[in-house]
C-alpha positions in Angstrom: 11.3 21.7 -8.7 13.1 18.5 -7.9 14.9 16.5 -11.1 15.3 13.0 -11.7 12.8 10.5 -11.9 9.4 10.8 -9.3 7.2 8.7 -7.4 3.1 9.6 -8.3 1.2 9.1 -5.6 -2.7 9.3 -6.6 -5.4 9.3 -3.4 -9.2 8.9 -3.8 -11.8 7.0 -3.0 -13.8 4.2 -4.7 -17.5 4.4 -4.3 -19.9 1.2 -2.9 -21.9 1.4 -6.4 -20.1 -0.7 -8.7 -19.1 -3.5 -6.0 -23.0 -3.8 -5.2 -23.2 -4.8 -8.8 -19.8 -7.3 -8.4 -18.0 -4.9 -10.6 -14.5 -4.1 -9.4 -12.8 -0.7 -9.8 -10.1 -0.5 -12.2 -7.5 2.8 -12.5 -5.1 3.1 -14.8 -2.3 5.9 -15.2 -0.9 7.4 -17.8 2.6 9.8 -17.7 3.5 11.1 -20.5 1.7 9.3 -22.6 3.6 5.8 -21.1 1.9 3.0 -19.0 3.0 4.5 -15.6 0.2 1.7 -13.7 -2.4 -0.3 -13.5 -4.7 -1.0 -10.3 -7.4 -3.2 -9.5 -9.4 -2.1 -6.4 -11.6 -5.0 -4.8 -13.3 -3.2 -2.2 -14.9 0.6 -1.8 -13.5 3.3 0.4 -10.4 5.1 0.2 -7.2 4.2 -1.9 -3.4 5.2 -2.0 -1.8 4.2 -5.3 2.0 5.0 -6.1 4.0 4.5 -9.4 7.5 5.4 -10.1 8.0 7.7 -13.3 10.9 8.4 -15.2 12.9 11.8 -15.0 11.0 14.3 -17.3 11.1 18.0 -17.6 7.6 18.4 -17.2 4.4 15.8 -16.6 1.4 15.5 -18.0 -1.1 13.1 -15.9 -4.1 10.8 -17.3 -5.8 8.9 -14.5 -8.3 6.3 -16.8 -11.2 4.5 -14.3 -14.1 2.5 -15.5 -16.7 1.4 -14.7 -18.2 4.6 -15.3 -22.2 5.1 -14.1 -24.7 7.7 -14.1 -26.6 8.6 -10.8 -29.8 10.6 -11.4 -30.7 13.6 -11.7 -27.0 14.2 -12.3 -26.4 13.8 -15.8 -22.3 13.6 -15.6 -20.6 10.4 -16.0 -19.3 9.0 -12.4 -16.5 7.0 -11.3 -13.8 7.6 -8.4 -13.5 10.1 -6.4 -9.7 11.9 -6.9 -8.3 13.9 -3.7 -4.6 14.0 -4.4 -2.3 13.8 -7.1 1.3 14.7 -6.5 4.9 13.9 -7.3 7.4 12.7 -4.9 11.2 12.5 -4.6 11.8 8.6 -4.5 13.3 6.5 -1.5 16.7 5.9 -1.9 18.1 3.1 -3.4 15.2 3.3 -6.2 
């Protein structure tokens, strides 16, 4: 496991469904508890977003997203799609 502070890096994809109703996509993250980001996505299809955390023993990830619609006949709540979600040693200099 690498020390010091990481770079997040969250992929996924944003769905056409909200944008059809001129809703954009908002994600926010969450490390530890702390504000680690906060993204607004204007347009559906995939997304790469990266935030820099602050060394900590351990992590523990909230990824927030709204809006948040149903699509019947499936009764759970929907939002983004999430594909990746992994820590990264930071360029240098940073």
């Amino acid at each position: 496991a690498e020390t010091g502070p990481q770079r997040l890096r969250i992929r996924g994809h944003a769905p056409e469904q909200p944008f059809l109703h001129g809703q954009p996509v908002r994600v926010a993250v969450l490390a530890n508890g702390r504000k680690a980001g906060a993204w607004t996505l204007d347009r559906n299809g995939l997304f790469v977003l990266q935030a820099d955390l602050e060394a900590a023993p351990e992590y523990q990830i909230e990824i927030q997203a709204s809006p948040v619609w149903p699509h019947p006949p499936d009764d759970r709540p929907l939002t983004v799609n999430i594909s990746l979600v992994r820590l990264l040693r930071p360029p240098a200099g940073k």
